[in-house]
GUVEXVO-402329 format. One record per residue (C-alpha): x, y, z. Coordinates in steps of 0.001 Angstrom, whole numbers. Example, Ala and Ser with C-alpha at 12.3 -4.5 7.8 and 13.67 -1.06 7.14 Angstrom:
2
12300, -4500, 7800 .
13670, -1060, 7140 .
//
This chain:
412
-113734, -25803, -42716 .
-114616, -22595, -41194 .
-111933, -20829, -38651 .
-114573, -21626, -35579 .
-114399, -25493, -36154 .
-111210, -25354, -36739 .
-110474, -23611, -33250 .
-113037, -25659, -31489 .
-110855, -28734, -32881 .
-107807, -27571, -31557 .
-109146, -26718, -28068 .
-110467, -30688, -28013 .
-107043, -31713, -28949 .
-105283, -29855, -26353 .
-107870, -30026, -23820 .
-107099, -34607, -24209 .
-104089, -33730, -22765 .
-104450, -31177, -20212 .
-101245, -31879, -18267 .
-98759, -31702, -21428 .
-100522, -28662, -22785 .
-100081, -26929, -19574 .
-96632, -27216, -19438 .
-96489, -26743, -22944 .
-97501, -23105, -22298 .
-95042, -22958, -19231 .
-92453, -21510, -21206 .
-94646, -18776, -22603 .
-96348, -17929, -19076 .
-93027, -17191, -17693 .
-91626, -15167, -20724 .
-94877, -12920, -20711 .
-94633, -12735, -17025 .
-91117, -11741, -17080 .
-91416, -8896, -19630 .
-93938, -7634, -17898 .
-92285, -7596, -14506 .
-89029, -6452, -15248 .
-90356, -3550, -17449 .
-92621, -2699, -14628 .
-89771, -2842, -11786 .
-87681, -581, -14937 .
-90377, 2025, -15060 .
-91213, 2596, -11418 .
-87569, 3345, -10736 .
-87757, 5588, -13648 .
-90692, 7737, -11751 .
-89215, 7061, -8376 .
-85978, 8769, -9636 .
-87735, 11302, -11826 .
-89897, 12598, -9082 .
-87167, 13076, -6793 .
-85199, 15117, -9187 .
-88606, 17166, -8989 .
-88871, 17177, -5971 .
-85195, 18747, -5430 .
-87180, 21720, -6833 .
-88833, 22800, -10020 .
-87577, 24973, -12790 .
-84096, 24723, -11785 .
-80952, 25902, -13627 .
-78206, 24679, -12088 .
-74647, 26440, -12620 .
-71887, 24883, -12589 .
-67763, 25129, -13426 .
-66450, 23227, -16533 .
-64408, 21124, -15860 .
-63090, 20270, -19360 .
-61537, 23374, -19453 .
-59296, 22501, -15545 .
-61825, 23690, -13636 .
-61193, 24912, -9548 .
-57587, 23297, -9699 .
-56378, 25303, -13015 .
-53157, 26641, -12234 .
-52589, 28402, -15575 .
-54051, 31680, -17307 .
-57493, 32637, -16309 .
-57271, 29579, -13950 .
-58811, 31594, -10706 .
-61537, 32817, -13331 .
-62605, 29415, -13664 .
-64279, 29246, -9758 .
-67625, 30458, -9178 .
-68024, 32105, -6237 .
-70278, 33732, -3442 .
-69887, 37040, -4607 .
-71351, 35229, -8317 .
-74287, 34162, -6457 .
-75496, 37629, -5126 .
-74970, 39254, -8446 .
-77305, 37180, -9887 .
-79508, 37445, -7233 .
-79425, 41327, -7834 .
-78507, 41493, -11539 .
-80827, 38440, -13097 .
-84902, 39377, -13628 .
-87736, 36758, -13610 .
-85694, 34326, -11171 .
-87341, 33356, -7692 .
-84692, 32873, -5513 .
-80883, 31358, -5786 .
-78942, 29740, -3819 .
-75508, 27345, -3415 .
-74066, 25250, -248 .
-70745, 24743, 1443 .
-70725, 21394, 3325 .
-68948, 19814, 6173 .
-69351, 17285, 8158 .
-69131, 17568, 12075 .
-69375, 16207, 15649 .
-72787, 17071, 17091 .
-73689, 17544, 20846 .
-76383, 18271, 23096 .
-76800, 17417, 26618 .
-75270, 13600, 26949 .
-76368, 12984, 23384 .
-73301, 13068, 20667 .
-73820, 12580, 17680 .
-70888, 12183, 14657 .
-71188, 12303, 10765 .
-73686, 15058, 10521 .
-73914, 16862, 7416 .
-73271, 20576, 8013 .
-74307, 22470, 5426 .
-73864, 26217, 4532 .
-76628, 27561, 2329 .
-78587, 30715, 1733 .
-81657, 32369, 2781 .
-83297, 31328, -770 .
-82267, 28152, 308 .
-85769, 26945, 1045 .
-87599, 28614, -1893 .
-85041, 27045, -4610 .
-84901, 23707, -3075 .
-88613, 23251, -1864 .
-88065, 22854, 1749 .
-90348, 23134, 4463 .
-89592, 24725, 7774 .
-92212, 23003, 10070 .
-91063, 24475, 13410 .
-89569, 28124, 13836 .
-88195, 29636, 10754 .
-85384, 29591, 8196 .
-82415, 32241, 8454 .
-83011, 35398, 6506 .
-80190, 37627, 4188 .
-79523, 39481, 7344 .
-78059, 36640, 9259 .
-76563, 35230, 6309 .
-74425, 38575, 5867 .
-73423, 39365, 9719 .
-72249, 35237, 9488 .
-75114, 35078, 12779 .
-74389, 31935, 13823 .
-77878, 30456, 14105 .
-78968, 26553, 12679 .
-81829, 25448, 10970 .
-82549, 21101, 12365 .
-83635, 18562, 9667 .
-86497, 16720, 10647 .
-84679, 13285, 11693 .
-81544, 15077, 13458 .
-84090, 16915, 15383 .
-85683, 13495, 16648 .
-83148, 12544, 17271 .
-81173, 15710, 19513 .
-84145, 16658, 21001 .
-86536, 13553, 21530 .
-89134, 15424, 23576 .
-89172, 18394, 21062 .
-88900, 21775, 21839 .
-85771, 22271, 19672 .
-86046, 25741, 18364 .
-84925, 28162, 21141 .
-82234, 25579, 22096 .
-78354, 25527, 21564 .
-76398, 22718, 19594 .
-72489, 22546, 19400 .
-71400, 21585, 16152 .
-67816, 20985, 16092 .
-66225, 23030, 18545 .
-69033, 26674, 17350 .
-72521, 26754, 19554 .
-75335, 27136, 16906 .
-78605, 28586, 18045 .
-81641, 26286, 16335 .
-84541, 28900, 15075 .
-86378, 26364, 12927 .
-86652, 22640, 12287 .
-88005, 21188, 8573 .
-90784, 19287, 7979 .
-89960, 15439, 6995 .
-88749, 15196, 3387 .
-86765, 12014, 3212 .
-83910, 10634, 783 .
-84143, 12966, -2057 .
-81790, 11856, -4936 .
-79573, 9821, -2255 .
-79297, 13051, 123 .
-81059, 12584, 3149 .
-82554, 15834, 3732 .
-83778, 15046, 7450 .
-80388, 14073, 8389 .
-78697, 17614, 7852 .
-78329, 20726, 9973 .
-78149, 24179, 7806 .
-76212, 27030, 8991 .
-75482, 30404, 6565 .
-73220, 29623, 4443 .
-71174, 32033, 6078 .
-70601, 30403, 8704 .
-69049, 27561, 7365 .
-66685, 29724, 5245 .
-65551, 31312, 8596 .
-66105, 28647, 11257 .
-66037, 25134, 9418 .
-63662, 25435, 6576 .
-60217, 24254, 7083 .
-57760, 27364, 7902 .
-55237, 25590, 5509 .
-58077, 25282, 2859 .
-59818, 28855, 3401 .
-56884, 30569, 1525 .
-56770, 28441, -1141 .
-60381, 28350, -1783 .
-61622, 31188, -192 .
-65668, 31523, -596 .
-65390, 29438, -3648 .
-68450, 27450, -4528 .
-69170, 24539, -6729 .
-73020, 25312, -7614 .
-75164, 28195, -8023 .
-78870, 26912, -7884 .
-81301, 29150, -9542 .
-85170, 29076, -9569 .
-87199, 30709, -12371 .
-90346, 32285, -12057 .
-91647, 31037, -15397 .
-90694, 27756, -17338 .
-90777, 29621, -20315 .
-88576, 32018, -19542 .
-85177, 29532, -18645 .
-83742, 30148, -21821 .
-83847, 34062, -21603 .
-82448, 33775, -18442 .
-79886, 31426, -19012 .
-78458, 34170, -21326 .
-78696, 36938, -19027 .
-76887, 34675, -16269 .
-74032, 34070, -19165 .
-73837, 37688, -20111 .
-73270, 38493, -16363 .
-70970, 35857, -15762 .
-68636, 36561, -18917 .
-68566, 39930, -17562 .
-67840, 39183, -13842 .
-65020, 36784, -15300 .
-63893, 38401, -18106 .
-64538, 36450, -20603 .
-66947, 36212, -23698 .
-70088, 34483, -23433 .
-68348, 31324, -25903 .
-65509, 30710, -23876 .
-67498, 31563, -20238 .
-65728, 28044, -18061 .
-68920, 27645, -16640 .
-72378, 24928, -17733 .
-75837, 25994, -17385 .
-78002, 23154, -16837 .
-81951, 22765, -16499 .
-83510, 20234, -13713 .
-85312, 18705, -17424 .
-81611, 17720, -18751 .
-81063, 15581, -15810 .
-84514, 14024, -15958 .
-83917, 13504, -20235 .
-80473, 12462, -18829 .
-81994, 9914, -16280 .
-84754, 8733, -18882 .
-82536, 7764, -21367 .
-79961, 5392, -19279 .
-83545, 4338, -17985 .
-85054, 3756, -21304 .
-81862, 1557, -22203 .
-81925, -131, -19130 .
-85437, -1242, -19587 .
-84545, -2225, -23176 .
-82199, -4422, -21697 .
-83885, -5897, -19665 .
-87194, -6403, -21410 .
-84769, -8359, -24254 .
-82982, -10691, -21480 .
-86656, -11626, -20553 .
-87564, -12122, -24117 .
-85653, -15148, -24281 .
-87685, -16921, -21812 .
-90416, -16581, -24524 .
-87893, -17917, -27221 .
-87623, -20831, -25213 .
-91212, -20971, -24740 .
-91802, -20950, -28341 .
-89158, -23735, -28728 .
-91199, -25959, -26412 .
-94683, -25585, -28760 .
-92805, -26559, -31528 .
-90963, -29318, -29993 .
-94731, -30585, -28774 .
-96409, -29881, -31871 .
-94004, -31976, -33452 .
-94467, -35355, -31048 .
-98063, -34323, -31462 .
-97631, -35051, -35211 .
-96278, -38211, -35219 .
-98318, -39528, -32316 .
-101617, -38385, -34720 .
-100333, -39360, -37682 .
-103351, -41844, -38303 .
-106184, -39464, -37165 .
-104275, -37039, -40171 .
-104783, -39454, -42899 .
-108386, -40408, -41306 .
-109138, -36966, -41776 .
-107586, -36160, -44968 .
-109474, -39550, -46551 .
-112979, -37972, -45180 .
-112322, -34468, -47192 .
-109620, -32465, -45078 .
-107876, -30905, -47550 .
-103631, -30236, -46684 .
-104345, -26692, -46190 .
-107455, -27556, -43492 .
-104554, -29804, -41491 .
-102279, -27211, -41245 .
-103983, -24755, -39913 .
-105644, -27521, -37379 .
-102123, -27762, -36199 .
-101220, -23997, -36508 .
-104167, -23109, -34651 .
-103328, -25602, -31785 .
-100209, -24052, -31351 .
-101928, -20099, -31509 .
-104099, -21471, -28670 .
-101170, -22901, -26777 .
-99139, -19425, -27127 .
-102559, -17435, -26870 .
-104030, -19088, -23518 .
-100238, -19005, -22229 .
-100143, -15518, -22988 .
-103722, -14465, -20988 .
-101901, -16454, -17749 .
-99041, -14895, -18201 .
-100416, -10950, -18425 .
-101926, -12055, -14930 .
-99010, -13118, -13342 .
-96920, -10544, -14412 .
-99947, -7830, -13870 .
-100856, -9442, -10448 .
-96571, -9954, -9779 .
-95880, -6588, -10321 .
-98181, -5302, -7749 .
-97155, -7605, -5103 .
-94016, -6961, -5113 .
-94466, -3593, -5507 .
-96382, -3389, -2559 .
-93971, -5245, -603 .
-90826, -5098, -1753 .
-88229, -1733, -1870 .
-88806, -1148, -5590 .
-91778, 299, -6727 .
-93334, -1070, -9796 .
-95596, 763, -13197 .
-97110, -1498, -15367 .
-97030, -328, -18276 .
-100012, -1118, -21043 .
-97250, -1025, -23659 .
-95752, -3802, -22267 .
-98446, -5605, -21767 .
-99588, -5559, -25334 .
-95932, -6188, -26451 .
-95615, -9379, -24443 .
-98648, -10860, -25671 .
-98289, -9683, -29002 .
-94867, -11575, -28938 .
-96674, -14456, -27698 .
-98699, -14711, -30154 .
-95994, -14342, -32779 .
-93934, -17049, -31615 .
-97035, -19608, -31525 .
-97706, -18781, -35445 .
-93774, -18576, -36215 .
-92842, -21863, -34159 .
-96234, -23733, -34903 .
-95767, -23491, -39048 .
-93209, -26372, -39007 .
-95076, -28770, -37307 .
-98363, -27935, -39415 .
-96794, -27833, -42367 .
-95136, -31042, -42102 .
-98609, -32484, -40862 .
-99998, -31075, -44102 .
-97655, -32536, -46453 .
-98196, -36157, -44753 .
-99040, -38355, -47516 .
-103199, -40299, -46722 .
-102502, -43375, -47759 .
-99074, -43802, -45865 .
-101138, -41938, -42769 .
-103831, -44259, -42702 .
-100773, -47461, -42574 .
-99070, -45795, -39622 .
-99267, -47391, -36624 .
//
């Protein structure tokens, strides 16, 4: 018997009972489904998260102190050598070649007023004039402070897009004062809408030099003991290629500002691609995870075939032996039976790519998370499917193979 007849044989048998063979393949449909879906909804947060690390800025190193060796609170020998600090970030600035622009921040957060409308909980934050160049942010309105007005601690503000709605309704806010705290701020710009960027909502932030917040906004009893200490230097390169060569002229200066070797310099270097390879591999495991916890689904599935294939056995006992008197030869039975079962797992397979395809965009498109299907998946999940209909159906067709005619042919 040729493979076509023998397919065409099993689609008659399963097609005489439509009802069981549907829900037969119930348990597969879902499985495939769920791989699918939860791999998708694993890999769009994976680009959702990796493009806002991107879009934080690109070619990034970010500086940072080490913690592992005390960090800002070391008390003991070269403790104080440990901070980074403002001074750090305009040597580099001066010292460092093939970098576009660096920056840090200072933050606070303060009472904001204008007019009748008060608003508390803003972010305050102190940056640099680089600020926008390092960090890829627009100024839609007015302008962004320059190194003049970061160095005479001018005491000027820059509106993010949503404060700015929401201070000055009507627009017109450049030109116009704010109080923030108990210091009037002069706005000369106002950025263009950037949204929740790594959980930072960059609309709902006023910038001010970072000068201004170590004179005006930090703490009196906190100035002394942290003076114009900062936690991060941001720097942008010019050229991707060149982040390594860089990197070692930032250590070099650094060791030498700190005196220290480059070795034991208390500081990390970081690139924006460590936090993405960083990101991609809890991702990676995540989506392992959770592609194995929908696996089972199609475990079960594959239960159910077998547990059907079986009853189908012993309900077709006699049609066995009538076929195995008229020439059907033990081997032509059990692949009959194996083949019912590849069609069961095959066909439940197919339905279940298209709900999980078709599932995944829906709820994409209208739920918070977005979703990337990804053809690897795909081709996994049915793949699997098909595996468990040939590893689950073998039983069952093997044990219809090794029924014996004559006893068959007595069953009732």
């Amino acid at each position: 018997m040729n493979l076509s007849t023998i397919f065409r044989i099993a689609w008659e048998g399963l097609s005489s009972n439509k009802l069981r063979s549907l829900l037969t393949m119930l348990g597969v449909i879902i499985g495939v489904a769920a791989v699918i879906a939860m791999v998708a909804i694993s890999a769009g947060t994976e680009a959702t998260i990796s493009e806002r690390i991107e879009s934080l800025g690109t070619n990034l190193l970010f500086i940072t102190p080490n913690l592992s060796r005390g960090g800002p609170s070391a008390g003991g020998p070269g403790g104080s050598s440990d901070f980074l600090t403002f001074d750090d970030v305009d040597a580099i600035a001066t010292s460092v070649s093939g970098i576009a622009g660096v920056s840090t921040e200072r933050g606070s957060t303060q009472l904001v007023k204008v007019g009748n409308v008060s608003i508390d909980g803003v972010p305050l934050l102190g940056t640099t004039a680089d600020y926008p160049t390092v960090r890829d942010l627009t100024v839609a309105e007015g302008r962004y402070f320059n190194s003049r007005e970061v160095d005479r601690t001018i005491k000027v503000a820059v509106l993010g897009y949503g404060i700015a709605q929401d201070l000055f309704p009507d627009g017109g806010a450049v030109g116009q004062m704010v109080t923030v705290g108990s210091t009037k701020l002069t706005v000369i710009g106002v950025t263009a809408e950037k949204g929740v960027v790594g959980g930072t909502d960059f609309d709902n932030r006023i910038f001010t030099p970072i000068t201004v917040v170590f004179q005006k906004f930090t703490p009196s009893q906190f100035a002394r003991a942290i003076g114009e200490r900062v936690t991060t230097i941001f720097v942008k390169v010019d050229d991707k290629d060149d982040i390594a060569k860089i990197t070692f002229q930032i250590q070099i200066l650094l060791a030498k500002r700190h005196d220290t070797t480059v070795d034991e310099l208390p500081y990390s270097i970081s690139t924006q691609q460590d936090v993405i390879e960083t990101q991609e591999a809890t991702s990676s495991a995540f989506r392992s995870l959770l592609a194995w916890v929908a696996s089972v689904s199609l475990l079960v599935g594959g239960i159910g075939i077998m547990n059907i294939m079986l009853v189908s056995v012993t309900e077709r006992t006699r049609e066995i032996g009538i076929r195995q008197a008229v020439g059907a030869t033990p081997g032509d039975v059990r692949l009959q039976f194996l083949a019912e079962a590849l069609v069961l797992s095959l066909v439940g397979g197919l339905i279940g790519v298209v709900v999980g395809v078709g599932g995944s965009a829906i709820f994409g498109s209208l739920g918070d998370f977005r979703t990337v299907v990804l053809p690897s998946s795909v081709f996994l999940a049915f793949a699997s499917a098909a595996a468990i209909g040939i590893f689950f159906g073998y039983y069952p067709a093997n044990k219809a193979a090794q029924l014996d005619p004559i006893e068959a042919l007595r069953y009732e």
